[in-house]
N, C-alpha and C positions, 0 to 999 in steps of 0.2 A: 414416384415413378412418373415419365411424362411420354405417351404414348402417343404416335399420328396413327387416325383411325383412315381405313375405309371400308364401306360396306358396300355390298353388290345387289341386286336383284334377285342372284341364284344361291341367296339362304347362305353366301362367304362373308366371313369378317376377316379383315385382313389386319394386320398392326404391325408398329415399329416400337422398340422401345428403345428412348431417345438417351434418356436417363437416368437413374436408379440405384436400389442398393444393390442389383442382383449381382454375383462375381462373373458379368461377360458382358460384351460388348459385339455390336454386327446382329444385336435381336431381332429376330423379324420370325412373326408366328399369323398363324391364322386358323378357324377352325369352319366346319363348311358342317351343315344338316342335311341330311338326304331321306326322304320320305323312305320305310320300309316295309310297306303294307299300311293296313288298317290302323291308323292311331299308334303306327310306330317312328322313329328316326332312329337314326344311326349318326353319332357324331363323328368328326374326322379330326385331330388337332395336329398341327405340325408346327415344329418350329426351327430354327434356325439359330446359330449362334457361335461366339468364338471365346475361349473362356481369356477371361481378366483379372488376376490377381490371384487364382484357386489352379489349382490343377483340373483337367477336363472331366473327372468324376465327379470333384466337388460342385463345379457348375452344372453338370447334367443332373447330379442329383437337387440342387437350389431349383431347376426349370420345370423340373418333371413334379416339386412340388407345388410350386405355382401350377402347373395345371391340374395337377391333381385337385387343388382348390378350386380351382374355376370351373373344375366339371363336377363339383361336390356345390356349388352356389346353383349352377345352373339342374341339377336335380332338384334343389330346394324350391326353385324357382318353377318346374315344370314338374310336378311330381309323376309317376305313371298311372295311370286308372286302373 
């Protein structure tokens, strides 16, 4: 997968994906942190997308796993206290 990053100062990760195995095309996702009190966040994920080769369930459910993954890496990565 080949992805153009950008990140912002206000805690956004922005992305494109250029290339890939996923079944869509037109990806564009990003997920953003928002402080929510004391030692909490709240994560935001969105994404964008046009399906390629799958019917639109197929591909909504291919993306919604991919982030499902990515906010299961990122628990791993930040665990809660």
């Amino acid at each position: 997968m080949t992805e153009a990053k950008n990140e912002s100062a206000e805690k956004t990760y922005r992305y494109e994906v250029i290339e890939g195995d996923l079944p869509v095309e037109h990806f564009k996702g990003s997920f953003k942190l928002k402080a929510r009190g004391e030692g909490r966040l709240m994560l935001i994920w969105s994404a964008s997308f046009a399906a390629k080769g799958k019917d639109d369930a197929e591909a909504k459910a291919a993306v919604e796993g991919i982030i499902k993954a990515g906010i299961e890496s990122l628990k791993a990565k930040f665990p809660a206290e």
